[in-house]
N, C-alpha and C positions, 0 to 999 in steps of 0.2 A: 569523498562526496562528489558527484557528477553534478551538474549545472546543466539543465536542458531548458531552453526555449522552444516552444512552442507558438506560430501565430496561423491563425486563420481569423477569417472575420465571422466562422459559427459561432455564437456565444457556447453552443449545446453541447458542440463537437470539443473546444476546449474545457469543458467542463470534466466531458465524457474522458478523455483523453490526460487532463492532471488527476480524474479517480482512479483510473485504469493504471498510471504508472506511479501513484501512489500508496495504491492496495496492492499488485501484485508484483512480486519479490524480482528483481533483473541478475541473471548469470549469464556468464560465459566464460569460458575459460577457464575454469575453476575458480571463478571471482564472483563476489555478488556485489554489484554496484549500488548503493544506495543515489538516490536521486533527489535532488532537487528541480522543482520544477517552475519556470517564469511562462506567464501566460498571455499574450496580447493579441487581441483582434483588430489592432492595425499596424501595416507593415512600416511605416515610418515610425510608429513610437517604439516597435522591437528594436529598429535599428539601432535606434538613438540611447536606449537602453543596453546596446551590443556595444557601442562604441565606450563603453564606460564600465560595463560587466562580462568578465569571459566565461565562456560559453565550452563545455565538451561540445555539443552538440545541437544543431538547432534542426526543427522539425517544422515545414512552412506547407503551407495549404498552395496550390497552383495557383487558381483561377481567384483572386482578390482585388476590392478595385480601388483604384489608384494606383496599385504597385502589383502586379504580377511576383510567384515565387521565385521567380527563375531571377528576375529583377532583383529581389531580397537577397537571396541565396549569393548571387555575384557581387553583392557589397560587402556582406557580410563574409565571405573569401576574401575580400581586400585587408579587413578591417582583425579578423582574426583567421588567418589562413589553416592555423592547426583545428579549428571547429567542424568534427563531423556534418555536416549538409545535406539532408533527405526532403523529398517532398511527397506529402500525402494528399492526393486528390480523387476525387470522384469521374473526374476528365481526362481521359487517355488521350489526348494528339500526340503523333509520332513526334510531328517536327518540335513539338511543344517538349517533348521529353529527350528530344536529341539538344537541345539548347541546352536544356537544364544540364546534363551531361558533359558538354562541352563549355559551356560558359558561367556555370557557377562551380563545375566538378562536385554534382552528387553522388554519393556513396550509393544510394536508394531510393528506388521508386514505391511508395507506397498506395493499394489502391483502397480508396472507402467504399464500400465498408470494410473497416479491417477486422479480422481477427486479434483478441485481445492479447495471445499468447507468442502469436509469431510476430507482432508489433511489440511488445517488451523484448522478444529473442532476438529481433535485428536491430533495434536499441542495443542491448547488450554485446552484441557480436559488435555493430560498430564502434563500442568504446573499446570494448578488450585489442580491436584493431587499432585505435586510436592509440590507446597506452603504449604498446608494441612498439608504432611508428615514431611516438616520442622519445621513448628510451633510446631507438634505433641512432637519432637526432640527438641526444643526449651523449650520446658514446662514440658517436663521431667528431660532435665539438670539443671533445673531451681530447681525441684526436689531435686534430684541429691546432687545439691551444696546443698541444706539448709538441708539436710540427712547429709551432710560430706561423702558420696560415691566419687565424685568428687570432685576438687580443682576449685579455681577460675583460676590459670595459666592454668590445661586442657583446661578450657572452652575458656580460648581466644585462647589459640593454636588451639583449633578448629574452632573458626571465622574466623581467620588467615588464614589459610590453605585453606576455603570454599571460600575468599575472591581471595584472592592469590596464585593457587595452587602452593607447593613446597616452599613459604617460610621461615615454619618452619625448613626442611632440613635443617642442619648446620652442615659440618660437622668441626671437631677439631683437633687442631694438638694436640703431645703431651705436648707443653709448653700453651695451652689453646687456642693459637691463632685461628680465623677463616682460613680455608684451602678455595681459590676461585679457580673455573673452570677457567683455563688460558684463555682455549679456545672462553667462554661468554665473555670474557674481552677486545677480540681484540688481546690478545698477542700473537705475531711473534717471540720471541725468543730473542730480545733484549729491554732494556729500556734505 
């Protein structure tokens, strides 16, 4: 199962868009990728949503306001760096798609209106690319360990994190204990 996000601020276009890759079937590679699909038309709640769910793939609108894609696309590279990263817009600026390029490292320029079929085909090519690059990543740390470059504890904290983003973040007090965000917690100030 793939896990795609999706953010634009169209309500119509994410609509348009979790029908389109819900109804029609995605291959490549001789794979058919079933899809899950998360939908948000604001880029700070995708984030925040990314920081806590991983993602194959996230798909962002350019032009959104209060956060530009190219802005999305570059945190979300921080936050899950193995996550395919394309942006779909209506708005072609060169400099606008050389950033995206260079500072979030998109995969793909998508232009609206798209085509239903070669937007599920570059969907799919980019995961079959993504799976590829994983194993790739897979079979070198594999490497890796039996060199003694790497530890076994890296290697699971790197599952960890790909599985779960942010669960290895821990942070510590000074007598050892775990420090938790009040705020995740529900806490109002009294117990």
């Amino acid at each position: 199962m793939s896990r795609i996000l999706i953010v634009d601020d169209e309500e119509s276009i994410l609509k348009a868009l979790k029908r389109v890759l819900t109804l029609t079937p995605c291959f490549a590679a001789g794979k058919q990728f079933k899809l899950t699909v998360d939908t948000f038309n604001s880029a700070l709640a995708a984030l925040e949503k990314a920081r806590h769910t991983a993602y194959d793939l996230v798909l962002s609108d350019y032009r959104m306001p209060g956060m530009d894609g190219v802005q999305l696309l570059k945190q979300v590279r921080e936050i899950q760096p193995d996550a395919v990263r394309m942006i779909l817009s209506g708005y072609a600026d060169l400099n606008g798609l050389i950033a995206a390029i260079n500072d979030a490292g998109i995969s793909r320029f998508i232009s609206k209106p798209w085509n239903d079929y070669e937007l599920v085909s570059a969907l799919g090519q980019a995961l079959a690319l993504r799976d590829l690059t994983l194993e790739n990543q897979r079979l070198a740390d594999q490497t890796r360990l039996a060199n003694g470059t790497i530890s076994a504890q890296e290697l699971e904290f790197k599952r960890l994190e790909a599985e779960e983003p942010g669960i290895t973040h821990v942070v510590w007090d000074t007598d050892g204990s775990v420090l938790m965000d009040a705020s995740t917690l529900g806490y109002t100030g009294k117990f």
